[in-house]
C-alpha positions in Angstrom: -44.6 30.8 28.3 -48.1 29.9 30.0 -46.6 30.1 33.2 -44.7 33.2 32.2 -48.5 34.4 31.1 -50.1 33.6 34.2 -47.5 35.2 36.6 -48.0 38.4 34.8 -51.6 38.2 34.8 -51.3 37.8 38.6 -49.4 40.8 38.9 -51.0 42.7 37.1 -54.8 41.4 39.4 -52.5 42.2 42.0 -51.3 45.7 41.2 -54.7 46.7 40.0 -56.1 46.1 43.4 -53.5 48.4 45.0 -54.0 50.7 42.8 -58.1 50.9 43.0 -57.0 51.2 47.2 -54.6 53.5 46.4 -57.4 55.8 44.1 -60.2 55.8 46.6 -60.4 59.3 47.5 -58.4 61.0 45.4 -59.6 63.3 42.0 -59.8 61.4 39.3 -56.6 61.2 36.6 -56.7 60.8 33.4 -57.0 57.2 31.0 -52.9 56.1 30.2 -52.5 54.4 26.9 -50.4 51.0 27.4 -51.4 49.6 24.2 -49.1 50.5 21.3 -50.1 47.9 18.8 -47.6 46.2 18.8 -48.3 41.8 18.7 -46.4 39.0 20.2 -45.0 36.6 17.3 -43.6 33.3 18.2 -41.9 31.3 15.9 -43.7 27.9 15.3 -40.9 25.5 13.6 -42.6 23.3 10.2 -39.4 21.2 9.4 -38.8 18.2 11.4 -35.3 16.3 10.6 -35.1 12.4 12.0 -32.4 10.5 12.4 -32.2 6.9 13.6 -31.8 3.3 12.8 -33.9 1.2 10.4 -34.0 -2.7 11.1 -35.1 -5.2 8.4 -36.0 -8.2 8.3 -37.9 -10.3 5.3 -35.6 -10.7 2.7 -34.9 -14.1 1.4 -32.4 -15.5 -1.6 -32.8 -18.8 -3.5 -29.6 -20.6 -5.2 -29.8 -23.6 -7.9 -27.3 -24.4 -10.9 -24.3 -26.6 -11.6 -20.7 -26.2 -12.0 -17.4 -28.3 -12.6 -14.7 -28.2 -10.9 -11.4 -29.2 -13.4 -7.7 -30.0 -11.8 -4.8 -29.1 -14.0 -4.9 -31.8 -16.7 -2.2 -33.6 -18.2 -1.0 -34.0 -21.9 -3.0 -37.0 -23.5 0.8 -37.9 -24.6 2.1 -40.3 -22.1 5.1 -41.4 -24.7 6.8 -38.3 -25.5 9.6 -38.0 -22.7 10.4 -34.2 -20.8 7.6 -32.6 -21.5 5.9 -30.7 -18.7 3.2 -32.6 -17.1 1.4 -30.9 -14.4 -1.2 -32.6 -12.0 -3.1 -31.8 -9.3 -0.7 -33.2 -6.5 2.6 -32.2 -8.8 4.9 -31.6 -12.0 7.3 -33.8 -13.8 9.3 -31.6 -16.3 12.2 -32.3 -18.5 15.8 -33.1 -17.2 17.9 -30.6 -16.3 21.6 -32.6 -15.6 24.4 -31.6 -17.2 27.8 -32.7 -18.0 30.9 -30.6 -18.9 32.2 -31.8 -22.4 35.8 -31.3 -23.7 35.6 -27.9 -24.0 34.8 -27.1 -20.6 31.1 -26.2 -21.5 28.2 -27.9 -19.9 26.5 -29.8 -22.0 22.6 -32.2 -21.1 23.8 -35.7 -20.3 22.2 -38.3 -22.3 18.8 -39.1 -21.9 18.7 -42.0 -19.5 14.7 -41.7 -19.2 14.7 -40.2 -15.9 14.5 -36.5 -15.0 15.7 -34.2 -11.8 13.2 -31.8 -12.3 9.9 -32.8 -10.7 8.0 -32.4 -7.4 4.9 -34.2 -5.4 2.8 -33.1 -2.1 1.7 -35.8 -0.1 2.9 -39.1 1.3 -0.7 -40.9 -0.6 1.0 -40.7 -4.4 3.4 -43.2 -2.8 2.6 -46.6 -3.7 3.1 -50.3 -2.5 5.2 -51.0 -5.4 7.2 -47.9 -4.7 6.4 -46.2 -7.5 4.6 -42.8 -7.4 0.9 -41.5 -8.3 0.2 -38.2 -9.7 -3.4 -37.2 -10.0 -6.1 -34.7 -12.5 -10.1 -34.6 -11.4 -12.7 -33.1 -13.0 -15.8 -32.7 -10.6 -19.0 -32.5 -11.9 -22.0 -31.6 -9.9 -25.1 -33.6 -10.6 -27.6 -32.2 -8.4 -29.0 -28.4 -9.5 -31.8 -28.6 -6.7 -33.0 -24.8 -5.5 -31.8 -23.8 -2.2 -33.7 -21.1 0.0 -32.2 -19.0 2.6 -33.3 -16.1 4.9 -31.1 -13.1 4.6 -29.8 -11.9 8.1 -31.5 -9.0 9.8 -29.7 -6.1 10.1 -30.1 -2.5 11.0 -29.1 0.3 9.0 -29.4 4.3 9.3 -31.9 6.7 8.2 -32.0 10.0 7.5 -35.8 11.8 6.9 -37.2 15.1 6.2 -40.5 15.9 7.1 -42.5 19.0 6.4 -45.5 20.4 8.3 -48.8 21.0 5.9 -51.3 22.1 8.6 -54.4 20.6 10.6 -56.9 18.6 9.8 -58.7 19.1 13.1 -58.3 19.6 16.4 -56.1 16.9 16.9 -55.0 15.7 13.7 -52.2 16.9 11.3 -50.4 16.2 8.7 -47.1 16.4 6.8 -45.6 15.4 3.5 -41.8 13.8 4.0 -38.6 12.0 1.4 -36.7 9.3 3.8 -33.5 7.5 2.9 -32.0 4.5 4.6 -29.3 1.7 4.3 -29.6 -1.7 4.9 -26.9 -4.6 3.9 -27.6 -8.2 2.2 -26.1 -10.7 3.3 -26.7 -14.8 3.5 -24.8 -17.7 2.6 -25.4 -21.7 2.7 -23.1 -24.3 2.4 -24.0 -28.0 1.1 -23.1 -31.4 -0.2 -24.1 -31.9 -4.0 -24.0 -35.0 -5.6 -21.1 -35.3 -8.2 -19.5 -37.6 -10.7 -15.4 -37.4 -10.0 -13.5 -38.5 -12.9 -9.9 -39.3 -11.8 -7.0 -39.8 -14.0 -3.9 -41.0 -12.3 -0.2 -41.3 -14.2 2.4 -43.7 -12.8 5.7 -42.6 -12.4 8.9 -45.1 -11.9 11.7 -43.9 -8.8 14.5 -46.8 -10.5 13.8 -48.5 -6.8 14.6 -45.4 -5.0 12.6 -44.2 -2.1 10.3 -40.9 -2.5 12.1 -38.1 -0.4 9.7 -37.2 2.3 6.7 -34.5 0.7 6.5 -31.9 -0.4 9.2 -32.2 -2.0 10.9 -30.6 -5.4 14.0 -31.4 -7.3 16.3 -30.7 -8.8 18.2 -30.5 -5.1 21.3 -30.4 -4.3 23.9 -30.5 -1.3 27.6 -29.1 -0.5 30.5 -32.3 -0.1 33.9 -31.9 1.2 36.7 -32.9 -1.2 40.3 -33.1 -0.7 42.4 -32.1 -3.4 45.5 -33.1 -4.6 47.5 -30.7 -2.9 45.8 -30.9 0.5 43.1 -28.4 0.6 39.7 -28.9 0.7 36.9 -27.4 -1.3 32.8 -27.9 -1.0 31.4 -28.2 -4.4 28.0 -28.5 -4.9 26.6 -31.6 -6.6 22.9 -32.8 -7.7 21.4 -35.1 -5.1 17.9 -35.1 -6.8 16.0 -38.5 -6.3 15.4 -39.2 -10.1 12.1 -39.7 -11.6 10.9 -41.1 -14.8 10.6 -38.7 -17.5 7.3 -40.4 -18.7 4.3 -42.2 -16.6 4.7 -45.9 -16.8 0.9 -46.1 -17.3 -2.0 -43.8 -16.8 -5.8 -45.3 -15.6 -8.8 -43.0 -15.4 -12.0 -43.8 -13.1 -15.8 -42.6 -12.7 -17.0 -42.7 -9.6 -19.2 -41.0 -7.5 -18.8 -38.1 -4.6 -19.8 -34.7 -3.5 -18.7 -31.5 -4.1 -19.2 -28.5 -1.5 -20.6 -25.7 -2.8 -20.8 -22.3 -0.6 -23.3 -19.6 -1.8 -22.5 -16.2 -0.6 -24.4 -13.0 -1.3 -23.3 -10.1 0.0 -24.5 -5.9 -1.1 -26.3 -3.9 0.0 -29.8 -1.5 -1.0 -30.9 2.3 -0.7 -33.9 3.0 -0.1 -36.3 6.3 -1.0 -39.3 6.3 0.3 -41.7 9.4 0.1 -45.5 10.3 0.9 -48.0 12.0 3.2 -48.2 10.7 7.0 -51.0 11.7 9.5 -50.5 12.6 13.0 -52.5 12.1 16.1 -52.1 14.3 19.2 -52.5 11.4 22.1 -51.4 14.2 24.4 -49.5 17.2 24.5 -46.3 15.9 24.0 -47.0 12.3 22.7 -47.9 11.4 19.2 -48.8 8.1 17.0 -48.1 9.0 13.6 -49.0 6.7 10.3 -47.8 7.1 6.8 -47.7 5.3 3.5 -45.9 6.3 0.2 -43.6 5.0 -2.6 -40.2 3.0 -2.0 -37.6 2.9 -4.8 -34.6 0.6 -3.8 -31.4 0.9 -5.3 -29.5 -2.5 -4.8 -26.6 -4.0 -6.0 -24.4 -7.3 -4.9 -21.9 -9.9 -5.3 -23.2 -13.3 -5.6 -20.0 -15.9 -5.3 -20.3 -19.6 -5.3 -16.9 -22.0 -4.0 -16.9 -25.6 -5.2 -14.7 -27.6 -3.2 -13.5 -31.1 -4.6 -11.6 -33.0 -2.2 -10.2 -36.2 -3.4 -8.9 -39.2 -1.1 -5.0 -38.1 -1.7 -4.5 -34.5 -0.6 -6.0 -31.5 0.2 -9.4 -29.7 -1.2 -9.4 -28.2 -4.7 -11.6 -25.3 -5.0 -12.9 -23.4 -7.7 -14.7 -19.7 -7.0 -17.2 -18.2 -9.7 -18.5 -14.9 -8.9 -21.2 -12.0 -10.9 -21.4 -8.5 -9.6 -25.3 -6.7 -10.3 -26.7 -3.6 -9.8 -31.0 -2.9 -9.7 -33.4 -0.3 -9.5 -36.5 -1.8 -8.0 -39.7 0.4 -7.3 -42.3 -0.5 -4.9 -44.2 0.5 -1.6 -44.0 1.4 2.2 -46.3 1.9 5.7 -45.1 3.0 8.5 -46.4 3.2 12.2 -44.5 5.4 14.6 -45.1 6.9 18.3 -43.5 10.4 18.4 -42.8 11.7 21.8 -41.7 15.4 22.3 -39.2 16.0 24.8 -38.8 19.7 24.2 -40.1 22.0 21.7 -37.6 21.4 19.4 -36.5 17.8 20.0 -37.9 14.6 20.6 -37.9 10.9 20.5 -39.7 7.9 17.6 -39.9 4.4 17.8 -42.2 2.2 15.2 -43.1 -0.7 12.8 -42.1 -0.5 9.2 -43.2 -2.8 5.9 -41.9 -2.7 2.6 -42.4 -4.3 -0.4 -39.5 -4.0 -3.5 -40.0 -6.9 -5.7 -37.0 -9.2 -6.2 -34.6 -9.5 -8.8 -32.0 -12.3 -10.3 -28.4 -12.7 -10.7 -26.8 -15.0 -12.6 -23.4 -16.6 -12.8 -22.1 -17.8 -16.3 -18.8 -19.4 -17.3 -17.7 -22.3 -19.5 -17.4 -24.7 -16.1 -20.2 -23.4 -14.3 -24.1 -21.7 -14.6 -25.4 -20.7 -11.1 -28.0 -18.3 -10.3 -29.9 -17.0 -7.7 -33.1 -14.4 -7.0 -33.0 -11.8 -4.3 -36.7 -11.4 -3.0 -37.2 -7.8 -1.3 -40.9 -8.1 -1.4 -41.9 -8.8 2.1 -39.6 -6.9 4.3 -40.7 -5.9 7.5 -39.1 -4.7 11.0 -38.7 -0.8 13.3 -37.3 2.0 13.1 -36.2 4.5 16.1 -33.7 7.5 16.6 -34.6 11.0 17.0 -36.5 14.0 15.8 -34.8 17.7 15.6 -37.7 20.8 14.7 -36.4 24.2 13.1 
């Protein structure tokens, strides 16, 4: 528009000149009227809508408390034969053989204190005297110490609106604006905790068999070829279960000591609203530093989770997860400072620092085996922000 301004201007020099050439000599004319009153407008936008990406950085979570981690436990009862004993490594349940009686009818054979219905994992339950192991634990962690981790930094999106209010001079401005961005939480730790380990282990008798190779569960059976009295053949299916007692032979229970792994995950995420004034500086024409300060009210919610993991010198790990969901409204404060440069009238470009301060909240994790808890600290959170600006 200035250059559009100054070409005219020059033509109009210009044609004025020729025309004042044109004139000498001649009668004068009479005054023509070029002004109708009628004023340029130009639309000046006041709205300014940014988009871009906020990275934080800042927040931290702590994590203390205990748990215990408890195996499937067997009856007390180690007399009473065919009931169903489960364990950590297996089950020994009652018998299940049959025989046909007079009748034709299948009838349970008599007790013979050994059952086909049973089943073990691992090649450790056997023992040197051939008989087999069946293990319970119960885990308990001894060490509650507090933990402190440093939440990942992440970058989430913004969307502001600002409005223009005027200027304060020359060169300054200012506006008032409402921003709202999204950031995740997310950390996690993993450690060794002290623990006492109670173990209680049932023997079971295999009558001098040897223990099918694990896993392995009964009853089982296979197809055998018969020839019958008339010449034919038939498979019929019979029971070729390894038996097992159908009571432990003896039980022992231990105290020692170990560790338990416990894992710590927090995971969520936070809105957050922040609104004020901010003041603007004109550096030059088309670049700007911009400063602003205002309330913050975070909306956060997460899923704090904790996995204890148990794993005993026969088998694999035996893990236990606890878990609390929460949800928080946390008001606090904000400062931002941003460069602003305008690459056309109506669009542009920001980049800046940000700090925010929300407070911190707790969540806690209760159940009859475990009591963990853990405090989210939002007050110190600090990183940039940059996308860009759209005027109308």
């Amino acid at each position: 528009m200035k250059i559009f301004r100054l070409a005219f201007g020059a033509f109009l020099l210009t044609a004025g000149i020729a025309a004042l050439h044109a004139q000498e000599g001649q009668a004068p004319q009479e005054e023509i009227i070029t002004d109708f009153g009628i004023d340029e407008y130009i639309y000046t936008p006041k709205l300014t809508l940014s988009l871009g990406i906020r990275g934080i950085s800042g927040a931290k979570a702590s994590f203390t408390g205990h748990g215990t981690i408890v195996s499937t436990q067997p009856y007390a009862d180690i007399t009473t034969p065919n009931l169903l004993r489960t364990y950590a490594d297996g089950i020994v349940a009652g018998d299940t053989r049959t025989i046909i009686d007079a009748d034709g009818n299948a009838a349970p054979i008599n007790p013979d204190g050994f059952t086909n219905s049973w089943s073990y994992l691992y090649t450790g339950q056997v023992q040197p005297d051939g008989n087999l192991a069946f293990h319970s634990y119960t885990a308990s962690i001894a060490d509650p110490g507090l933990r402190q981790e440093k939440l990942d930094q992440n970058e989430g999106v913004e969307v502001v609106v600002a409005k223009d209010m005027g200027n304060l001079t020359k060169k300054l401005s200012w506006k008032l604006f409402a921003g709202l961005s999204l950031n995740e939480i997310n950390t996690n730790r993993t450690e060794n905790l002290a623990s006492t380990i109670t173990t209680i282990t049932d023997y079971y008798s295999l009558n001098g068999q040897t223990a099918p190779m694990p896993p392995y569960a009964g009853p089982s059976t296979s197809t055998v070829a018969v020839t019958n009295s008339d010449g034919s053949v038939s498979n019929p299916t019979v029971d070729n279960t390894t038996l097992l007692g159908n009571t432990p032979l003896g039980r022992t229970t231990t105290v020692t000591s170990g560790v338990v792994s416990d894992h710590w995950r927090v995971k969520g995420g936070y809105f957050t609203l922040r609104a004020g004034p901010s003041i603007s500086y004109a550096i030059t024409e088309k670049l700007k530093a911009t400063v602003s300060a205002g309330a913050a009210l975070v909306f956060a919610g997460s899923t704090y989770s904790v996995d204890e993991i148990y794993t005993p010198a026969v088998g694999n790990g035996i893990i236990d997860t606890v878990d609390n969901t929460t949800e928080k409204l946390l008001p606090g404060y904000y400062a931002d400072a941003t460069l602003e440069y305008e690459v056309t009238d109506r669009a542009g470009a920001y980049a800046g620092a940000v700090y925010q301060s929300n407070g911190s909240y707790d969540q806690n994790i209760s159940t009859p085996d475990a009591n963990y808890a853990t405090k989210v600290d939002l007050s110190t959170l600090s990183g940039f922000r940059m996308g860009m600006n759209y005027r109308f």
